[in-house]
N, C-alpha and C positions, 0 to 999 in steps of 0.2 A: 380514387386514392383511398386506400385502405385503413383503418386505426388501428396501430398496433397494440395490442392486450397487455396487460401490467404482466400476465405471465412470461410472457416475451423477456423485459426488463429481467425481473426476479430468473430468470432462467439461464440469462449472460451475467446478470448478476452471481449467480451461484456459481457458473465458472469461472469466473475471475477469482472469486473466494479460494475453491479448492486449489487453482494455480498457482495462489500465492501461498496458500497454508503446503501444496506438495514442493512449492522453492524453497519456501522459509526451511522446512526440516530438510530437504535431500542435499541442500548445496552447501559445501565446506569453507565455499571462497566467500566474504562478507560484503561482496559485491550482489552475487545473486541473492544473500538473505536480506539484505536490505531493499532488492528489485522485486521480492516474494510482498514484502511489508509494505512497498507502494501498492501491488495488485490489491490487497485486504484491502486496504485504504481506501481506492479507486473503487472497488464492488460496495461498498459501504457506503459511497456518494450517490453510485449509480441507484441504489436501494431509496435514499432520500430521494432523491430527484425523482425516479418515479412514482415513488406514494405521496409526493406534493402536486407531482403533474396530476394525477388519479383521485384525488380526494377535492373536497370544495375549494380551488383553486387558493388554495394555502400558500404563502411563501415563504413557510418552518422550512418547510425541505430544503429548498433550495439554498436558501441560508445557510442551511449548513452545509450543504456538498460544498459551494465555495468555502467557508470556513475549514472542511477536510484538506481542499484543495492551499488552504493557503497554510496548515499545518503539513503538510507532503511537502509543500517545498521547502521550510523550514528545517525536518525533517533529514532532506534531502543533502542542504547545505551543513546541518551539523554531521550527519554519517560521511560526507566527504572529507571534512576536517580532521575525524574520527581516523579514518583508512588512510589519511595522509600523514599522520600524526603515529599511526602503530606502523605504516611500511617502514619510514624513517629511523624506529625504535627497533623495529622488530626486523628488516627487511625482507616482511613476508604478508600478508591477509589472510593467510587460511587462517579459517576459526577453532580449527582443533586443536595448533600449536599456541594459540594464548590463552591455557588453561591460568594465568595467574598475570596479573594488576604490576608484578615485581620484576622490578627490568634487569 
């Protein structure tokens, strides 16, 4: 059995990152920019988590990935509030037609 290298990590790491920061900007609909802002989120945990597993067996890191983890699903439950609340008002999600807060 093998041990896999923190570069490993940091390297699924980083593409989580960019798939969330290429959803966040390319998608109109506020479904996929919110599914972009969990990927950040998730690469940011994975980041803690391995530089706790890889350093003098610390449990900073991991604390807080769960702490990421339980602000994501928070998160999670207020953007669907959010998109339930503007289809209703607006009968739409894309993000380019709620340029303005005035119904």
């Amino acid at each position: 059995m093998g041990i896999i290298a923190i570069q490993s990590y940091l390297i699924i790491s980083l593409f989580l990152f960019l798939m969330g920061i290429f959803t966040t900007i390319s998608r109109k609909n506020i479904i996929g920019i919110f599914m972009g802002i969990e990927l950040i989120l998730n690469s940011s945990a994975l980041n803690f988590a391995a530089f706790s597993r890889f350093s003098a067996h610390n449990l900073e890191g991991q604390l807080f990935s769960i702490f990421i983890i339980v602000i994501a699903a928070a998160e999670a439950a207020i953007a669907l509030a959010l998109m339930l609340s503007i289809y209703r008002r607006f009968g739409d999600i894309d993000a380019d037609k709620l340029d303005s807060l005035k119904g």
